[in-house]
C-alpha positions in Angstrom: 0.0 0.0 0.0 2.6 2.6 0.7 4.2 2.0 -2.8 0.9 3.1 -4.3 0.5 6.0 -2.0 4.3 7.0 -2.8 3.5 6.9 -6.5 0.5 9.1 -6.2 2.8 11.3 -4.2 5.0 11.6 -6.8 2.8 11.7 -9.9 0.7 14.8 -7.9 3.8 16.8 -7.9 4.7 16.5 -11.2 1.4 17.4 -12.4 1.6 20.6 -9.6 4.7 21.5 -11.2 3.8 21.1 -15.1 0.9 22.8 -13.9 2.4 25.8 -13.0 5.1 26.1 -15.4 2.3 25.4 -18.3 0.4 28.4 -17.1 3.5 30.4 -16.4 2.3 31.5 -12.8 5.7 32.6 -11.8 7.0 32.5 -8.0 5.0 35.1 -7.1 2.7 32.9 -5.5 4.7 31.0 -3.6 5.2 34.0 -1.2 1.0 34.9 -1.2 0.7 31.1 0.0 3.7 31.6 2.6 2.2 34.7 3.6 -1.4 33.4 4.3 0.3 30.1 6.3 2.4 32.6 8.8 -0.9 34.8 8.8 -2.9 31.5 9.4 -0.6 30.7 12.1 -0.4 33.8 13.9 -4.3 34.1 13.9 -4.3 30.6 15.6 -2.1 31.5 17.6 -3.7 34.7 19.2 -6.9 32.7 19.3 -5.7 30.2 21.7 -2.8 32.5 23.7 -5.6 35.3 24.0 -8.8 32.6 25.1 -10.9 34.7 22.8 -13.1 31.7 21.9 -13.4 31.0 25.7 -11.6 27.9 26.7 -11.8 26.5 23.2 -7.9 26.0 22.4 -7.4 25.0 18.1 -4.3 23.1 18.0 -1.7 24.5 15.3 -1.3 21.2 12.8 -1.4 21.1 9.1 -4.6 20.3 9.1 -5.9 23.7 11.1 -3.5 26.2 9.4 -4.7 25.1 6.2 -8.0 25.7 6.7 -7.4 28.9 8.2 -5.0 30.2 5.3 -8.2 29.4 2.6 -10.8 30.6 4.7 -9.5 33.4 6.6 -11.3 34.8 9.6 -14.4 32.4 8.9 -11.8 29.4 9.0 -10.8 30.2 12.7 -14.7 30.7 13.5 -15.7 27.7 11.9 -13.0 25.8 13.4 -13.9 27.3 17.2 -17.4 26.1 16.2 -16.7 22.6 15.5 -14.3 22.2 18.5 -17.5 23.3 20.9 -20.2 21.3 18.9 -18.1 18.1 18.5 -16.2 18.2 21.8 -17.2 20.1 23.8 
C-alpha cells in the first residue's frame, strides 16, 4: 500500500509543477501562500494564547492552518465552532 500511495505522491507533484510552469504562474505565488500560512498561524495562535473563543484551544497542525490560510477569519470561527459542537 505505501508503494501506491508514494507513486501518487509523486505523480501529484509533477502534475503541480507542469501545472504551474504550463500556465507560467511565476513565484509570485509561492510567497502569497507563505504569507497566508504565517498569517494563518499567527491568527491561531492569538486565538488560543488570548482565550478569545473561551476555553476553546485550536491546535496548530497542518490540518488547522490550512483551513485557516483558505478561509480566513471564517476558518478560525468555523474551526472554534466545531471544537464546541463536537467536543465540547
Amino acid at each position: 500500500m505505501k508503494p501506491i500511495a508514494a507513486g501518487i505522491l509523486i505523480l501529484s507533484a509533477v502534475l503541480l509543477v507542469a501545472v504551474v510552469f504550463k500556465k507560467r504562474l511565476g513565484w509570485g505565488w509561492l510567497g502569497l501562500f507563505g504569507s497566508h500560512l504565517i498569517l494563518a498561524a499567527v491568527g491561531l495562535y492569538i486565538v488560543d494564547f488570548t482565550q478569545l473563543a473561551g476555553t476553546v484551544y485550536i491546535p496548530l497542525n497542518p490540518a488547522t492552518i490550512g483551513t485557516v490560510s483558505v478561509l480566513g477569519l471564517p476558518g478560525v470561527v468555523m474551526l472554534a465552532g466545531l471544537k464546541i459542537t463536537l467536543f465540547g
